[in-house]
C-alpha positions as CSV (number, residue, x, y, z in Angstrom):
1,X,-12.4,-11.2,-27.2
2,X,-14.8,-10.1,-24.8
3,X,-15.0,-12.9,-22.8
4,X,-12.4,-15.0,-20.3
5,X,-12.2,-18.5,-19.1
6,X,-9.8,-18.6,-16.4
7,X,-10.3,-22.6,-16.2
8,X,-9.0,-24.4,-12.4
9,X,-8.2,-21.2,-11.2
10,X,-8.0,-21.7,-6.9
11,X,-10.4,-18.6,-6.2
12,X,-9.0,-16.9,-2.6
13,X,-7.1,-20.4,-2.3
14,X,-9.8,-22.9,-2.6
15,X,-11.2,-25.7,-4.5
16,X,-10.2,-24.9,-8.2
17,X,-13.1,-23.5,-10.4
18,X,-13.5,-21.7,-13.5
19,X,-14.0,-18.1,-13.6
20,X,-15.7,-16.6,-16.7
21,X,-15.4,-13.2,-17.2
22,X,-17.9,-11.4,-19.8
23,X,-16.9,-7.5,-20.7
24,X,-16.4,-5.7,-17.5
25,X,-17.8,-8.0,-15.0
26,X,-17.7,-12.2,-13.6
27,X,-20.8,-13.5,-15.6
28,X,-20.1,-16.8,-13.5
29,X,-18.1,-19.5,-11.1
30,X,-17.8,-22.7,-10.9
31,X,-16.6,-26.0,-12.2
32,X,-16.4,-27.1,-16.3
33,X,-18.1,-23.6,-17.6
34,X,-18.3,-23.9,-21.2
35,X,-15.1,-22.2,-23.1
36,X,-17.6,-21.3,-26.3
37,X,-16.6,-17.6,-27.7
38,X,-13.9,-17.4,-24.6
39,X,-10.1,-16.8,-24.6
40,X,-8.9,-19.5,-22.6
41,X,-6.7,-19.1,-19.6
42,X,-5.3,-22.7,-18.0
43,X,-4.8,-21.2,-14.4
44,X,-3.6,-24.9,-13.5
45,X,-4.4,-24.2,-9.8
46,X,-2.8,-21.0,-9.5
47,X,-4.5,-18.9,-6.7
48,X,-7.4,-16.2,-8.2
49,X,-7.6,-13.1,-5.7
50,X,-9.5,-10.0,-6.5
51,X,-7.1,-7.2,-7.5
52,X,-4.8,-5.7,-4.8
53,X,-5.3,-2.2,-4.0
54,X,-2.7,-0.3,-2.4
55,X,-3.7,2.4,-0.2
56,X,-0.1,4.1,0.2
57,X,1.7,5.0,-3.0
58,X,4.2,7.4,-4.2
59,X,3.7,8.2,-8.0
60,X,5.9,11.0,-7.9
61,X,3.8,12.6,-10.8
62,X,4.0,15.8,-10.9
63,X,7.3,17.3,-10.0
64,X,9.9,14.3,-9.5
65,X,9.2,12.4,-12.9
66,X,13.1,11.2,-12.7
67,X,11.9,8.8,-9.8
68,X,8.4,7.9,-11.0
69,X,5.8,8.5,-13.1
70,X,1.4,8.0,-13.3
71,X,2.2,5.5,-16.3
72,X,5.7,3.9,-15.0
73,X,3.8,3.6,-11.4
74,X,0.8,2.0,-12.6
75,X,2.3,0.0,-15.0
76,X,4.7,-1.5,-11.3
77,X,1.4,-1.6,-10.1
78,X,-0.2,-3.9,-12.6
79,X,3.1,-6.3,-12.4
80,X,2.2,-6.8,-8.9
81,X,-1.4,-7.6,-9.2
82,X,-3.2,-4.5,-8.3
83,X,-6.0,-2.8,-9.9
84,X,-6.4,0.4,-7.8
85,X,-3.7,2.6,-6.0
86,X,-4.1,6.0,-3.7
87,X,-1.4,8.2,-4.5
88,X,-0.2,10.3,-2.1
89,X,0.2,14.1,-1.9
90,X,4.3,14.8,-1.7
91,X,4.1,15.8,-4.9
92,X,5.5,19.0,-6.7
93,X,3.4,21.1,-6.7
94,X,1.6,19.4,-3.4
95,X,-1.7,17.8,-4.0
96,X,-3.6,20.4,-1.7
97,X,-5.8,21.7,-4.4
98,X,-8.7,20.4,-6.5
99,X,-6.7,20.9,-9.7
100,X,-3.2,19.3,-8.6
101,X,-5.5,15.9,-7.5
102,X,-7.7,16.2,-10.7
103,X,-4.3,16.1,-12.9
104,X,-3.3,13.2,-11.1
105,X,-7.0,11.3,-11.3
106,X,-6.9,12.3,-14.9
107,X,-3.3,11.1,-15.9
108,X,-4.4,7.5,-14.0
109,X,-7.4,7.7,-16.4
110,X,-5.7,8.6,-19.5
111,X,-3.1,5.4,-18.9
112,X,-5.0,2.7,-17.6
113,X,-2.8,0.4,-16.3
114,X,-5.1,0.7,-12.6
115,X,-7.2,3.1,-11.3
116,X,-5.4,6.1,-9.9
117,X,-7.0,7.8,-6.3
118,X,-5.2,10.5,-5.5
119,X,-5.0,11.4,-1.8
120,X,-5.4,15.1,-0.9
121,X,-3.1,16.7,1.6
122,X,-4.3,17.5,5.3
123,X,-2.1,21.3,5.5
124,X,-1.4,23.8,2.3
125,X,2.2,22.0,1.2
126,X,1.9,20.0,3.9
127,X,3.5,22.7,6.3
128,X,1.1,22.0,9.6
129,X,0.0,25.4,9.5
130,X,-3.3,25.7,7.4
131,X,-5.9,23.4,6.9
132,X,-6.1,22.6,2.7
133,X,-8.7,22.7,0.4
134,X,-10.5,19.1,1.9
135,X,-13.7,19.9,1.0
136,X,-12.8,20.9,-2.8
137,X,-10.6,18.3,-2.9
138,X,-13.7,15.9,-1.8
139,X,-16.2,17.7,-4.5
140,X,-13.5,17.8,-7.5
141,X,-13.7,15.1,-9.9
142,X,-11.4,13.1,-7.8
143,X,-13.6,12.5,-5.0
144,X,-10.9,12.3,-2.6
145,X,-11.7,10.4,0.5
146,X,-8.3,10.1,2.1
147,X,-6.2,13.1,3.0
148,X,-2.6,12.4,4.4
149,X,0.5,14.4,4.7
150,X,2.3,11.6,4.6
151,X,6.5,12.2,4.7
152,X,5.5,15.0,7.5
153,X,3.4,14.5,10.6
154,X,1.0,16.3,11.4
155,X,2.0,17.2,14.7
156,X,-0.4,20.0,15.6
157,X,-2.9,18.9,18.0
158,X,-5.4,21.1,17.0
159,X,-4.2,21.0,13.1
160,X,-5.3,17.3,13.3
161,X,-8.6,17.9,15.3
162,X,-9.7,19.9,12.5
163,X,-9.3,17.6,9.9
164,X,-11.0,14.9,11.7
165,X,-13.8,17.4,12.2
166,X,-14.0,18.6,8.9
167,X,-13.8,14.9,7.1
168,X,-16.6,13.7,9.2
169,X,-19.0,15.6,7.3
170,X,-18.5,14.0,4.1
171,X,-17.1,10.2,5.7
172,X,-13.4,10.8,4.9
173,X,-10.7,9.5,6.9
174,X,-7.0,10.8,7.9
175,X,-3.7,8.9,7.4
176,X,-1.5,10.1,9.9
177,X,2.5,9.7,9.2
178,X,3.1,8.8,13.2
179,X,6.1,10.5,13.7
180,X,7.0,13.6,16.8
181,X,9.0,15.2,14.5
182,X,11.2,16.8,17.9
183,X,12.0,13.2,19.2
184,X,13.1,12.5,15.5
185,X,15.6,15.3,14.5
186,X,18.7,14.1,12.7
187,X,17.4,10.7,13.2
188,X,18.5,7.9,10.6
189,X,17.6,4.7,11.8
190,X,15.7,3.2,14.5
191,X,17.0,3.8,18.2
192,X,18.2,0.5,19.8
193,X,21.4,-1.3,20.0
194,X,22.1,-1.6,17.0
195,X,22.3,2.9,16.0
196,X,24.4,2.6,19.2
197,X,27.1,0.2,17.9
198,X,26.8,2.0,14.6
199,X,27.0,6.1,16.5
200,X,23.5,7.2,13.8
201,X,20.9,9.2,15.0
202,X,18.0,7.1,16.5
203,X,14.7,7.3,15.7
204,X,12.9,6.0,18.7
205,X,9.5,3.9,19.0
206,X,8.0,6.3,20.9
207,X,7.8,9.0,18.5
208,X,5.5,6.5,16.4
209,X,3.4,5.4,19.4
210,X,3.1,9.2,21.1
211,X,1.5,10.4,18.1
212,X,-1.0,7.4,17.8
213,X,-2.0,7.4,21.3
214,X,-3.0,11.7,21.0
215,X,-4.4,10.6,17.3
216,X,-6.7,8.0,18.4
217,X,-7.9,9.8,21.1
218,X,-8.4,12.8,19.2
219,X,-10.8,11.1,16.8
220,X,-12.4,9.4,20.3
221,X,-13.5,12.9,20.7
222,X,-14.4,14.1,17.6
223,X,-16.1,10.8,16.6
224,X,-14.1,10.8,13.6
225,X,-12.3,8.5,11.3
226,X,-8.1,8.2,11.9
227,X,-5.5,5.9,9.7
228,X,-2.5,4.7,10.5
229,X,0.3,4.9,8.3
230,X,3.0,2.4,8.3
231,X,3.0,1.1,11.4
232,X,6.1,-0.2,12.7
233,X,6.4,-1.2,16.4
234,X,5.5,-3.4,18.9
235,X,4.3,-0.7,21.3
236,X,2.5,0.9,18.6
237,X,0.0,-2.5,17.9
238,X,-0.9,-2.1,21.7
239,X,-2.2,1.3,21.4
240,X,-4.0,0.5,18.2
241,X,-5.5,-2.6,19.7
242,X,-7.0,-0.7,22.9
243,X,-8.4,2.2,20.7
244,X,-10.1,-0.8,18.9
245,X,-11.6,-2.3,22.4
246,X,-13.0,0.6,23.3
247,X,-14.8,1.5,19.7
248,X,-12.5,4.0,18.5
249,X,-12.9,3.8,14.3
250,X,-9.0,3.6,13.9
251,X,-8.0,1.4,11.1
252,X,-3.7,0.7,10.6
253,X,-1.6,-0.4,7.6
254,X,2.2,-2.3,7.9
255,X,4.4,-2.6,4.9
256,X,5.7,-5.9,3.1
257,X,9.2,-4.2,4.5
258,X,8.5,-3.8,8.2
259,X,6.9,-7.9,8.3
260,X,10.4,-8.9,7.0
261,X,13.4,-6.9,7.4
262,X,14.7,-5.5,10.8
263,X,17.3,-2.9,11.5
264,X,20.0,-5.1,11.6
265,X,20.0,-4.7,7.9
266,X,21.7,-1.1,8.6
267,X,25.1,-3.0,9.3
268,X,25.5,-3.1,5.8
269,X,25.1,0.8,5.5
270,X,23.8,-0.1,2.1
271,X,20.9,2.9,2.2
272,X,18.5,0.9,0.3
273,X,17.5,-0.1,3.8
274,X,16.8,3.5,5.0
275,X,13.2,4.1,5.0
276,X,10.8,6.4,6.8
277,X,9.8,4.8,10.0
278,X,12.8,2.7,9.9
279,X,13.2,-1.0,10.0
280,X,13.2,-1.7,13.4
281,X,13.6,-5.1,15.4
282,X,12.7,-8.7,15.2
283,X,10.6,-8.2,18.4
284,X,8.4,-5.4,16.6
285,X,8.7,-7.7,13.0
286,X,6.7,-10.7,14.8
287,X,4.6,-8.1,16.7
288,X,3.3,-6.6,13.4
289,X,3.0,-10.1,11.9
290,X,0.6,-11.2,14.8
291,X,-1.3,-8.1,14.6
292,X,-1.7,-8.1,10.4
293,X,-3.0,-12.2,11.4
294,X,-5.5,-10.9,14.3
295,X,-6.8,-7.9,12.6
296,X,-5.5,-5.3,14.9
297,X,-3.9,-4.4,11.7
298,X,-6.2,-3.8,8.8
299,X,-4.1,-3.7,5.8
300,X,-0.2,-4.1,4.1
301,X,0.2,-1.0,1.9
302,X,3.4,-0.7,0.2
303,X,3.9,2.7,0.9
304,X,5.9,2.6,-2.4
305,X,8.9,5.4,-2.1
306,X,10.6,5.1,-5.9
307,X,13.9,7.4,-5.9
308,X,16.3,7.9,-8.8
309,X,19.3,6.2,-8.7
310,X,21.8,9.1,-7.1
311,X,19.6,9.7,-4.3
312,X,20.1,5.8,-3.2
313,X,23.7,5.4,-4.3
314,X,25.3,7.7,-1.5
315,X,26.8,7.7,1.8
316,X,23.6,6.8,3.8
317,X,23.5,9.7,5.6
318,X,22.7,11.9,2.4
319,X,20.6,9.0,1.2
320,X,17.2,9.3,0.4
321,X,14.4,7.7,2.6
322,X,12.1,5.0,0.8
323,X,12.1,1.8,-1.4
324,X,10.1,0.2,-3.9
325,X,7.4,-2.1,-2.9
326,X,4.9,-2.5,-5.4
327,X,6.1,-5.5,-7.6
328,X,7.3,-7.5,-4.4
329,X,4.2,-6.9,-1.9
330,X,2.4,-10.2,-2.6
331,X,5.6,-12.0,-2.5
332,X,6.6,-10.6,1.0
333,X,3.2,-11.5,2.5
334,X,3.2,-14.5,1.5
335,X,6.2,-15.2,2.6
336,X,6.0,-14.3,6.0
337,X,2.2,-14.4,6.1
338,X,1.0,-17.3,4.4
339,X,4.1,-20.0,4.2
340,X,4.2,-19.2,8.0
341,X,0.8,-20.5,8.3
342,X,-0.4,-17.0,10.1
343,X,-3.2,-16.6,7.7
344,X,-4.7,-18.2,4.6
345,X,-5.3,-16.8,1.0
346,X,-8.5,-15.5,1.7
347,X,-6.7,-13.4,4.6
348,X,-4.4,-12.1,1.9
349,X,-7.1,-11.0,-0.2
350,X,-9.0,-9.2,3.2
351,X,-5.8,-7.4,4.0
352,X,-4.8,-6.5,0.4
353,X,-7.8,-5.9,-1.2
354,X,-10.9,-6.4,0.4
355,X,-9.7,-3.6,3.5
356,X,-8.0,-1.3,1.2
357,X,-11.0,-0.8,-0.9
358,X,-13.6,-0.1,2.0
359,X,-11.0,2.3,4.5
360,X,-10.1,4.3,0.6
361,X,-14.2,3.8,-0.6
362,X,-12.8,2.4,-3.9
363,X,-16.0,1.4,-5.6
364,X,-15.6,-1.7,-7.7
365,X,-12.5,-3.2,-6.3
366,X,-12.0,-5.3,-3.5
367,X,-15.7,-7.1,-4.2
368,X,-15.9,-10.6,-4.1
369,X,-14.9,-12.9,-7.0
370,X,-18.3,-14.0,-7.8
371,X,-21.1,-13.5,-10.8
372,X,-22.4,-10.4,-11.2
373,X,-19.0,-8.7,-9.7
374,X,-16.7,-6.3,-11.3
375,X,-13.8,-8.5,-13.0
376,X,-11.1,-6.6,-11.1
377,X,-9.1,-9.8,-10.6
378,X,-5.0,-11.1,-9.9
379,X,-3.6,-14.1,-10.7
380,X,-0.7,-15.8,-8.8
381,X,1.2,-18.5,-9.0
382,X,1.9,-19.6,-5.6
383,X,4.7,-22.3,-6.5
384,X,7.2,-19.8,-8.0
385,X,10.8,-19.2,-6.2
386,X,13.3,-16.9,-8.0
387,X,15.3,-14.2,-6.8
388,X,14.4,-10.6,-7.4
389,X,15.5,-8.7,-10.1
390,X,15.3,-4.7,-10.3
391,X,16.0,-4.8,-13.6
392,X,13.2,-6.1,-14.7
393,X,10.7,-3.9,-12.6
394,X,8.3,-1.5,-14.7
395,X,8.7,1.3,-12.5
396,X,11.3,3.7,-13.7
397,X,13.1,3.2,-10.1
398,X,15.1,0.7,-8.5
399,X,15.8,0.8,-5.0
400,X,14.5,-2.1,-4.0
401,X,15.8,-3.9,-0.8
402,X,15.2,-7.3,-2.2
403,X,17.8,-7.5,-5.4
404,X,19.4,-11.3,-5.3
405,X,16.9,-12.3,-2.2
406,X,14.7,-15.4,-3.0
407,X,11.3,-14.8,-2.8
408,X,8.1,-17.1,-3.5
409,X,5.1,-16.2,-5.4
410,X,4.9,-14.8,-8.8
411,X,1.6,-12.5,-10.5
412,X,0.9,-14.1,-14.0
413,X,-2.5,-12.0,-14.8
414,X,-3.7,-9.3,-13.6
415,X,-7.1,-7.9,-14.8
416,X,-8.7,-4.2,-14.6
417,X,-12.8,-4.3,-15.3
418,X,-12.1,-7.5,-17.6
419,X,-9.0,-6.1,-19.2
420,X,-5.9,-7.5,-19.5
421,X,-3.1,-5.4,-18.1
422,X,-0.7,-8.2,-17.2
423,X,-0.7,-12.0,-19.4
424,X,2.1,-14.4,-18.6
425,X,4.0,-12.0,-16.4
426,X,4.4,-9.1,-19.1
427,X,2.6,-5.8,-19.1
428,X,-0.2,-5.8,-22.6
């Protein structure tokens, strides 16, 4: 059927209304809209949001199809209500050509289960040396926007002042992976007490917050637009939050993982905790959450890192940095977002959708759930509790640092342009 009647659906956590959807787009809201010709689907007072979109994935595709795939990742994606993910460029071979991104836009295409952006990298295999192919990368049939060499920092100060300069012309933006990569060597977890009691390399705070400080001030000068990749400390929210007094266009993105999990975690030396910035402490954990609440952060991307299971199940040193986010994102925020009381649906769907969509220029998602709109939508039910299973996840990996945890919230539908990818909590 072409048309949907999502009947006492909470839209962004409201009054419940019906939603109908007609093809690809909302033909109207509001209360007893006749079902006539419609699918019906009781939403009971489940929470409508428009669909996520996750500005910082890892799709693996091509080069490291063990660990993930366009279809397996999209397919995650669609299990955790999103409609639109930016994949990023640590791919094999690198995404620092118009061909590499254009497979990748195409293979997003071709499966369906979201839209696919790929994000282009900033240096030729993201080395720090050479500027890539941005401009191409911008004209191809990709239309990349974002350019990140996320997994590496770039480091160069001049590098990174000629990306800013060279996006400005066409309104792109640079996600920086905030990490001095000389403060960082050998480092495996973050600096503090507790990589002290446990003799592992520390990764300090200031590594992140050096390289935001020179980043936003670079783009001060330039007059360009900077990202933040997962930020993760407490110093690191002040620096942001004074570029943003004084008019600097910086925008920042935390991950479900660094609002809920600190470093303490690392006890265990179970290395589905070790991730790239690492957890760090409950201090920086209520900093971020205060931030994500005031705005001072923008976004939570899950800066999903799937890994096959031998590179996880190792001593930690040899592990693998990364985990899994995108089935569990919702249920993290709104665990330590919205049960908190820190911010309301209709936060959830500004710092998960409506954010995401303008910093990537995602046309179509991230609109508002009204008539006349794109039915890019997610459907959650808010009352759920149940603990985490990896074995049920549809990406192909599974180290996730949530197995056995209870955690609230559960998608039920997620729709792409009026599609069904998701009914009842199963992929169509």
């Amino acid at each position: 059927m072409s048309k949907i009647l999502i009947r006492g659906a909470k839209v962004l956590g409201g009054e419940p209304q019906d939603v109908l959807i007609d093809g690809e787009v909302i033909e109207a809201v509001g209360t007893n809209l006749p079902a006539e010709g419609a699918e019906v689907v009781e939403a009971d007072g489940k929470v409508l949001l428009p669909g996520l979109v996750d500005l910082h994935t890892h799709l693996r595709e091509p080069g490291r199809e063990d660990s993930e795939t366009v279809l397996t990742g999209t397919r995650a994606a669609a299990s955790g209500g999103y409609t639109a993910v930016f994949a990023m460029a640590n791919t094999f071979p690198v995404a620092d050509t118009a061909g590499v991104v254009e497979q990748v836009w195409r293979l997003g295409r071709e499966h369906g289960y979201c839209d696919v952006r790929p994000i282009g990298a900033v240096t030729v295999g993201l080395e720090g040396r050479k500027l890539a192919e941005l401009g191409a990368m911008h004209e191809s049939a990709a239309d990349v926007t974002v350019f990140s060499d996320d997994g590496k920092c770039v480091d160069d100060a001049v590098i990174m002042r000629r990306a800013l300069e060279y996006v400005k012309a066409f309104g792109g933006v640079v996600a920086q992976h905030a990490q001095e990569p000389r403060l960082t060597e050998g480092a495996q977890m973050n600096e503090g007490i507790v990589s002290a009691e446990l003799g592992l390399g520390g990764w300090p705070a200031v590594a992140e917050e050096s390289i935001i400080a020179r980043d936003v001030l670079l783009a001060e000068h330039v007059g360009s637009r900077v990202h933040i990749c997962h930020l993760s400390t407490a110093g690191s929210v002040e620096i942001v939050r004074w570029a943003k007094s004084r008019g600097i266009d910086v925008t920042a993105e935390v991950t479900p993982h660094h609002l809920l999990l600190t470093d303490e975690l690392v006890r265990t030396y179970n290395p589905v905790y070790k991730v790239n910035p690492p957890l760090r402490t409950e201090r920086d954990v209520y900093a971020l959450r205060e931030a994500l609440a005031d705005g001072t952060i923008d976004i939570v991307a899950t800066d999903h890192a799937p890994h096959p299971h031998e590179d996880k199940d190792c001593e930690w040193a040899a592990a693998a940095m990364g985990m899994v986010g995108l089935e569990t994102a919702l249920s993290v925020v709104q665990e330590t977002m919205v049960d908190t009381g820190l911010i309301d649906w209709a936060g959830v769907a500004d710092r998960m959708s409506v954010n995401p969509a303008r910093i990537g220029q995602a046309q179509g998602h991230g609109r508002p759930v009204s008539a006349g709109e794109p039915a890019n939508l997610t459907l959650v039910d808010t009352a759920y509790r149940g603990s985490v299973d990896p074995a049920g996840f549809a990406s192909r990996s599974r180290n996730t640092p949530y197995e056995g945890r209870e955690l609230p919230g559960r998608v039920t539908h997620t729709w792409l342009r009026g599609k069904a990818t998701l009914v009842d909590g199963k992929l169509t």
